[in-house]
Structure formats: C-alpha cells, structure tokens
C-alpha positions in Angstrom: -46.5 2.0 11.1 -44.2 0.2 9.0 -46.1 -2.2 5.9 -45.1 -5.7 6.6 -44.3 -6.4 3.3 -41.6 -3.4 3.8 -40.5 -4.6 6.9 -39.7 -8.4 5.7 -38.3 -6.8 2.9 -35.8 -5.1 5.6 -35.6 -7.8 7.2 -34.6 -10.4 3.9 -31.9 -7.6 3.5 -30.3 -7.3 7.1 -30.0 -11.4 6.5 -28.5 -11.1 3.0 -25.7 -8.3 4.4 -25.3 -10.3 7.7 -24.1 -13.2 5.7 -21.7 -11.5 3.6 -20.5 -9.8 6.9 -19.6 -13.6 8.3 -18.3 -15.1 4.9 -15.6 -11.7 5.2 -14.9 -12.6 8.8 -14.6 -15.8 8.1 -12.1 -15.6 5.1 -9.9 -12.9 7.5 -9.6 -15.6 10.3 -8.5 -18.2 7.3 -5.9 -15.8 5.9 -4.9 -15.3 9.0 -4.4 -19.3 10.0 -2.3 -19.4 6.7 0.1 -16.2 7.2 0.7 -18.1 10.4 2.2 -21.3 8.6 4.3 -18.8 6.3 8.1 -19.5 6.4 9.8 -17.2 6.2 7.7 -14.5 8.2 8.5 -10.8 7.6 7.6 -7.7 9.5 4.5 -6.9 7.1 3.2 -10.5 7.5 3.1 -10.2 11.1 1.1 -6.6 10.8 -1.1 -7.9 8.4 -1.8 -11.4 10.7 -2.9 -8.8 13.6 -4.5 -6.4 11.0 -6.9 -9.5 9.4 -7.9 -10.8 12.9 -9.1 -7.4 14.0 -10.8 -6.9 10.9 -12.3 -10.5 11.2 -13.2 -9.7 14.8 -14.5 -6.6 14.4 -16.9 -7.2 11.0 -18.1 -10.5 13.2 -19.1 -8.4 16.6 -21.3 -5.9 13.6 -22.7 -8.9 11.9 -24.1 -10.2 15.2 -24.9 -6.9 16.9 -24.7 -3.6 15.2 -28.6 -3.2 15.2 -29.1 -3.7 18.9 -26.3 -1.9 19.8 -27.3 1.1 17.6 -30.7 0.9 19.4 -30.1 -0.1 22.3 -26.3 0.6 23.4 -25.4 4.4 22.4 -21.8 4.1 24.5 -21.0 0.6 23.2 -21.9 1.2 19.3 -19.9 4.7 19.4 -17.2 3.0 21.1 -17.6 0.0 17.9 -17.0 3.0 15.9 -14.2 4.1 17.3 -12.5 1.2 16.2 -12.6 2.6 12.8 -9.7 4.5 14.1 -6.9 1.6 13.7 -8.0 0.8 10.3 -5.6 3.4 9.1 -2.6 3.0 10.8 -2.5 -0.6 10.3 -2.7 0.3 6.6 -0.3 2.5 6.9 2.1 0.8 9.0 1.5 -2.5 6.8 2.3 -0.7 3.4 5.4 1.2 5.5 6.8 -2.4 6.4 6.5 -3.2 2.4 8.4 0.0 0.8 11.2 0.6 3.8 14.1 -1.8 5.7 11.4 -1.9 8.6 12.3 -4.4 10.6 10.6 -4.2 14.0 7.8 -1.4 15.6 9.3 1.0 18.3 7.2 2.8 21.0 7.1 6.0 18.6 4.9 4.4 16.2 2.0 3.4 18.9 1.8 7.1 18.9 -1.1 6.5 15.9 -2.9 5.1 18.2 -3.5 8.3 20.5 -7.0 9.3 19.0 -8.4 6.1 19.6 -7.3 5.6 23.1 -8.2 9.1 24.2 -11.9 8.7 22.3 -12.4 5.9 24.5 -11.3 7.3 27.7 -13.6 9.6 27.0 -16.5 7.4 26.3 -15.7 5.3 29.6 -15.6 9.0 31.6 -18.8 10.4 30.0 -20.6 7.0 31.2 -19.8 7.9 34.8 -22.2 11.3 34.1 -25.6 10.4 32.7 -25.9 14.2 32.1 -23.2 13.8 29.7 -23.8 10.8 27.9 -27.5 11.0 27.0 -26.0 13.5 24.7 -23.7 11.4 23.2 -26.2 10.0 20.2 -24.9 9.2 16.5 -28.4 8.3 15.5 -30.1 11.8 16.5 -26.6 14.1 16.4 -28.6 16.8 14.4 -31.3 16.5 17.2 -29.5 16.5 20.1 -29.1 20.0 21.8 -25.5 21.3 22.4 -23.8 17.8 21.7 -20.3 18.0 23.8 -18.0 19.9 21.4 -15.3 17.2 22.7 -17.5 14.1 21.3 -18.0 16.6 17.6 -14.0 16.8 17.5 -13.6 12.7 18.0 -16.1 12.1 15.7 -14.7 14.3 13.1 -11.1 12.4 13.4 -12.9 9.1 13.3 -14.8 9.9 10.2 -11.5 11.6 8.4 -8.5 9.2 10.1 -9.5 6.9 6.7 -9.4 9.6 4.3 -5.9 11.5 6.2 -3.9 7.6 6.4 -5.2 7.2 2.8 -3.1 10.2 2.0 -0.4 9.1 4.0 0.4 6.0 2.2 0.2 7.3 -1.3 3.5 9.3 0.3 4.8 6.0 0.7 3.9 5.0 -3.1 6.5 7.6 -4.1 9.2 6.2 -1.6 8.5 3.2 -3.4 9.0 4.1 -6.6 12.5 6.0 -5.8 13.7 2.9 -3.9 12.6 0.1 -6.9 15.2 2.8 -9.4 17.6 3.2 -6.5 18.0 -1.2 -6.5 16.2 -2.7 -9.1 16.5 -3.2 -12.7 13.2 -4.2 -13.3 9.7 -3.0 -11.4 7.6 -6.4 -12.1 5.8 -8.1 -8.5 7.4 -5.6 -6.3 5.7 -2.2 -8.0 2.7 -3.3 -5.4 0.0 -1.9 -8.5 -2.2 -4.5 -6.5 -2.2 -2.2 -3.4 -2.0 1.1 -5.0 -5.4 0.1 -6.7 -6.8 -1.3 -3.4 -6.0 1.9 -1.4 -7.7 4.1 -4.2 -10.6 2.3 -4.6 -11.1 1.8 -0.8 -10.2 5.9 -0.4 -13.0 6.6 -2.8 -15.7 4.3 -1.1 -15.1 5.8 2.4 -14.6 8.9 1.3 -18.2 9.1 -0.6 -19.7 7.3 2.8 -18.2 9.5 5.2 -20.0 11.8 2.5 -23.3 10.2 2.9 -23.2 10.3 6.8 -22.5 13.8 6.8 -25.9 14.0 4.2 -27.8 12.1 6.9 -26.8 13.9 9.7 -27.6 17.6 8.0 -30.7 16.4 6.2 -31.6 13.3 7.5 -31.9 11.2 4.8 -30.8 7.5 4.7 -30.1 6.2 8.3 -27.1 5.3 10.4 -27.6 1.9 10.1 -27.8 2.4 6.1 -24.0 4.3 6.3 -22.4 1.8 8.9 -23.7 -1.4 6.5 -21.8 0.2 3.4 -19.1 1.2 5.3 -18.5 -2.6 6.9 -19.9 -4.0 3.4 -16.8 -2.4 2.1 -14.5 -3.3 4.4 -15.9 -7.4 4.0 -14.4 -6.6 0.8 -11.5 -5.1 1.6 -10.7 -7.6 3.9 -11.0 -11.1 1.2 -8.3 -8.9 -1.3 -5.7 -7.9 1.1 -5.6 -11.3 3.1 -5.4 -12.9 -0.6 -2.7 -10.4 -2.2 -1.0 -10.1 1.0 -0.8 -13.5 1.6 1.3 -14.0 -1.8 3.2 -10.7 -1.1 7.1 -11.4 -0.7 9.4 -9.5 0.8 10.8 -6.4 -1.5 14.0 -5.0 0.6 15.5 -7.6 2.6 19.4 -6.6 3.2 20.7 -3.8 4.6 22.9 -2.6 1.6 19.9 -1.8 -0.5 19.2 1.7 -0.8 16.6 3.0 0.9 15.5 6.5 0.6 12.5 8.2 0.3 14.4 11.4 -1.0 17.0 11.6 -3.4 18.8 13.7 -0.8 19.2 11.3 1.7 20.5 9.0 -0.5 23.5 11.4 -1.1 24.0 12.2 2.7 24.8 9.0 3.3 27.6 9.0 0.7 29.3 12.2 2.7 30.9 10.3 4.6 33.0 7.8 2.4 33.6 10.7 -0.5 35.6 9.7 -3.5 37.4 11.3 -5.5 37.8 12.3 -9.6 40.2 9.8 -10.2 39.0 6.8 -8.1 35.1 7.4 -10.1 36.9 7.5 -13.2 38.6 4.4 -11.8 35.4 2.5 -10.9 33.6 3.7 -13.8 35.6 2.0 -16.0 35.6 -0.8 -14.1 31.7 -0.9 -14.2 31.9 -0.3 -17.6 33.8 -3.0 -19.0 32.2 -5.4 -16.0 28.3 -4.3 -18.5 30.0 -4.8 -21.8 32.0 -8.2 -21.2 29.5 -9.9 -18.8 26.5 -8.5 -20.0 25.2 -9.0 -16.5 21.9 -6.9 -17.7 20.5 -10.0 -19.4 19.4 -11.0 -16.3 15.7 -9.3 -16.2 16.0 -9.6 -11.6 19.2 -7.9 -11.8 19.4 -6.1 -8.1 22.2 -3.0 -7.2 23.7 -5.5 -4.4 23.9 -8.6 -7.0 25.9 -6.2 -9.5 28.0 -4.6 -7.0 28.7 -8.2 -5.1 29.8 -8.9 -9.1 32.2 -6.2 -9.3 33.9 -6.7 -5.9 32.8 -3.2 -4.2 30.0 -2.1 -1.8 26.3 -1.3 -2.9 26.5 2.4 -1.5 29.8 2.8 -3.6 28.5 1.4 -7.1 25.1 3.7 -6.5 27.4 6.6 -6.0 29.2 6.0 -8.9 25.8 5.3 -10.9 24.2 8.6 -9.3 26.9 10.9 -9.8 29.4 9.8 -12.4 26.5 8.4 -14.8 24.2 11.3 -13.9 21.4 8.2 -13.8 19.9 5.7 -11.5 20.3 2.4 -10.8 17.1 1.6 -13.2 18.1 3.6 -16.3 21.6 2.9 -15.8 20.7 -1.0 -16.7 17.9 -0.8 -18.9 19.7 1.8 -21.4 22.2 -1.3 -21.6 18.7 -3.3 -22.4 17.8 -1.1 -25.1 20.8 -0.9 -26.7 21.2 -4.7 -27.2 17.7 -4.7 -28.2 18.5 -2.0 -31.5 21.4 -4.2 -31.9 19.9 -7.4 -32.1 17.0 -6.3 -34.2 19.0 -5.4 -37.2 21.1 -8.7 -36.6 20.0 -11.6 -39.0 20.5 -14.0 -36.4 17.4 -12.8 -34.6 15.5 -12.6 -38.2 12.2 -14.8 -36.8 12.3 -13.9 -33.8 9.4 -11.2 -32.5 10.0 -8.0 -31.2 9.0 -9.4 -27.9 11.4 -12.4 -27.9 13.9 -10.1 -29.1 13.6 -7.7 -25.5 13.2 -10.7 -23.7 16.6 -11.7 -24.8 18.3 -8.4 -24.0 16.9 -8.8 -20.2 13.6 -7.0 -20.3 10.7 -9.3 -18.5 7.2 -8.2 -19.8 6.0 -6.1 -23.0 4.5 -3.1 -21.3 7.8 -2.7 -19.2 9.8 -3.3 -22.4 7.2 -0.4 -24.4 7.3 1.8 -21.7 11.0 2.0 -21.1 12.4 1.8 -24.8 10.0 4.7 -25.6 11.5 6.6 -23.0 15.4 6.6 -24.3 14.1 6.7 -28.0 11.2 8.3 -28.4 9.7 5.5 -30.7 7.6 2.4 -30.0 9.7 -0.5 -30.6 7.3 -1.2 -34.0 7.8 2.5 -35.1 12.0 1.9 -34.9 11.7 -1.1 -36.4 9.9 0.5 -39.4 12.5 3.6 -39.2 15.1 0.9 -39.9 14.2 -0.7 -42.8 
C-alpha cells in the first residue's frame, strides 16, 4: 500500500505538471489566434498555424486525461501516442517551407503521414479481436507474452520518427546555408540560429526519453506515466518558443529568381541551358566590375543577388553564373571581399581616425561585429585588431 504522505506527494505533482501542460496549450491556441491576423501570410505560417493547434490540442486532451487513459483505455492512450507521429513531419515540412521557394503542399508530401494512418488502422482492426488487443499493453510490454510483432514495429517508428525527422531537417540546415551564399550578402535574421538551436535541444531531450522508455520497458524502472510527462513537459516547452520565434519569422526567399539549391550542382544545371560564352563573361564581368567599384552597391549591409542584378540590367541566374564561374566565388564572398577591402582602406584613411573598428565595418556594409570578425578573418587571416596593429 502506497504511504499517504507519498501519494499526496504524487498527487501535488500530477497538479503542478497538469498546469504547466494547460499554460503550453493555452499559449499554442494564442500564437495561433495571432499568426491568423498576420498579413502577409506565407506557406510556413500556415504550417505552423495547424502545427501549434495540434500541439495545443493534443498537450490539452494529456493534461485532462493521460492518467485514466493509461489506466483505463489501453487502445485510446496508444492511439494518443501515435500522434507523436506528426510531430516530425510538421517540423520538417515547417523548417522545409522556411529554407526552399515552397509555395504550396502537393499530394506527395502527405506521404509522411503513412506510419501514422496505418498505426491506427491497425489499432481500430485489433479492437475488433479482443484476442488481439489485450496484448496490446505499453504499460506491461515486457510482461505481456508474444506482443504482436506488427504493434513492436509501430511502436519502434513512433518512438524513432522524432529522432529520424530530427535528422532530416539538419539536411535542410545545409540547404540553407548554400542558398543564404547563393543570394545574400549578409546571413543576419535569416541564418534561423533560433531554430537550429531549438531542433538540437529538442533532438537531445527526446532522444534521452525515448532512452529512458526503453530503460523502463527492459528493467522496469520509472513508469510510463513518468516517460510520457517528460516527453509532453518538453514539448509544453517546445511549443511557447516556436509559436514565439515563429511568430516573428519573416519570409527568407520570396521571388522566384533567387537561387535555390540545395547542391551546388543543381545550381549549374540550370545554367545549361542559357550557356555563355568567353567573351560575353568577360563582357559582363567587367560590367559587374565597374557597376562594385563606381556604385559601391556593397555598402548596403541587405544587399540581395536579385537587387544587384535588377542594378546591372541582367537576370539573377545570369549575374550568379558570372559570379560562380568567372569569379570562381559565391554570391556571399563575391560581396563581402568588396567589404573587406573598403574596410583595410578606410582604416589607414585619416578621415576615419576616431572612428572604431566597428564603425569603420559598419561603414563598408558589414551589419554586426561577429559577422564582420568572422568574415574578415577569413580573406586575411587576421582579427581586424591584429591588422590594425600589423599596420602601424
């Protein structure tokens, strides 16, 4: 028999996570109401507007009835689990919409949602043969004898779908971070660090309680109830950042003329077809030249491939053709070596005597210190306090 002092002490605790569980619910359902009054709407708003109200719904339905349906429900509570299935591809799909020219879902891409619709068939089937489903037991899985090798397999994709779409979108980081060189001069509010932090840290803390369920399964320590409340305490969590980030998240690609590749590869298939020749890049190149030294169009630190080719008077895929295979660079080193350059130029120039080394890169086009650090050690080697002191 369970101490009563222990069991208020359970008791006080279920209460304490319950509330949490509703504030998170809550706060997805607010997000939610505001992403609606967003104007303009994009593609990743809408995902993440259906994303936050099944989130919402879903931590709700566990803070009112995860106990009872643990105890008293085996179908029901597996089939709550289930859901865990759809937290990935909306991840996936939402950080997809964020790094690509995605502009609308097709049929193909409900195709994530396969495991999770068969699962549940499955569940609704094995209801219909009591012989069958008083095997199917989360609690008591290491108890039960000869659980259904189908209900081990969903189980097993349910558990790891976090862990595999956590993968996935990392992929996507790296797509990312070819398209921001491939059109932008400068990687501030659209590098999406916010996110990439997010996805590890929420990676990790399902990965270690998938870890722990798989403990109390083999050994039985902890309890089910124990795994699911850290798994949906997490997710409370997971669910007041992304609806606050998200909800300031603008839009990174919005015209078709911007690059958008996630291999280097691709980017140059798409120039087969309009080759030019020696003479017409020489021709261009100088044109693009003199356009950087006479305008100085790098001084502006949001500089984008389309507002510099729309500046020069030919198309976006022609100027990153010319950048890619005359220049040997992207579009990103091709402007900030420009940046760097003014910056060893201005430094030594009297005119700039009082001004910091951070005013200094500001003027030349850079936008924050650790971009200007990062980049000018890069093409010289040297911090720009070391060069300074190499110039005296």
């Amino acid at each position: 028999m369970v101490p009563l002092s222990a069991q208020i002490r359970k008791n006080g605790t279920f209460v304490h996570m319950k509330f949490i569980f509703l504030i998170a619910a809550f706060n997805a359902f607010f997000f939610t109401a505001l992403l609606f009054q967003k104007k303009p709407r994009a593609l990743h708003d809408n995902i993440l507007i259906f994303w936050l109200t099944y989130l919402g719904a879903y931590i709700g339905v566990y803070a009112f009835y995860s106990h009872e349906l643990f105890t008293h429900f085996q179908l029901l509570s597996i089939s709550l689990l289930s859901l865990l299935m759809l937290h990935g591809p909306f991840l996936y799909y939402y950080i997809l919409t964020l790094v690509s020219d995605k502009i609308q879902i097709n049929s193909k891409d409900f195709v994530h949602l396969i495991p999770f619709v068969l699962f549940n068939i499955y569940l609704i089937l094995s209801s219909l043969s009591p012989e069958i489903s008083e095997k199917l037991n989360i609690e008591k899985l290491a108890l039960v004898n000869n659980p259904p090798l189908l209900f081990l397999v969903f189980l097993i994709l349910t558990a790891f779908s976090g862990t595999i779409y956590f993968l996935l979108t990392f992929k996507l980081f790296k797509r990312l971070d070819i398209n921001i060189f491939n059109n932008f001069s400068n990687s501030a509010n659209i590098d999406l660090n916010w996110l990439r932090k997010l996805v590890l840290l929420f990676g990790v803390v399902w990965t270690a309680l998938i870890s722990i369920t798989v403990i109390h399964h083999i050994f039985q320590m902890f309890s089910m109830v124990f795994c699911t409340d850290g798994l949906f305490l997490s997710l409370s969590v997971f669910v007041i950042l992304i609806g606050y980030f998200g909800l300031k998240q603008r839009v990174i690609f919005t015209t078709e003329d911007i690059i958008v590749s996630d291999d280097i590869t691709k980017v140059q298939a798409k120039y087969s077809g309009s080759r030019i020749n020696d003479s017409e890049a020489l021709q261009y190149s100088e044109k693009l030249n003199s356009h950087m030294n006479l305008s100085r169009p790098y001084l502006n630190p949001d500089l984008t491939l389309p507002q510099l080719a729309t500046e020069i008077g030919i198309s976006t895929h022609l100027l990153s053709q010319v950048i890619n295979e005359h220049f040997k660079l992207n579009f990103f080193d091709f402007i900030n070596q420009y940046r760097v350059e003014a910056f060893k130029e201005k430094i030594v120039n009297s005119k700039y005597g009082n001004y910091s080394i951070l005013g200094i890169a500001l003027e030349c086009g850079f936008n924050s210190k650790s971009a200007f650090n990062r980049i000018f050690k890069k093409y010289t080697g040297l911090t720009p306090s070391q060069y300074k002191e190499s110039i005296r």
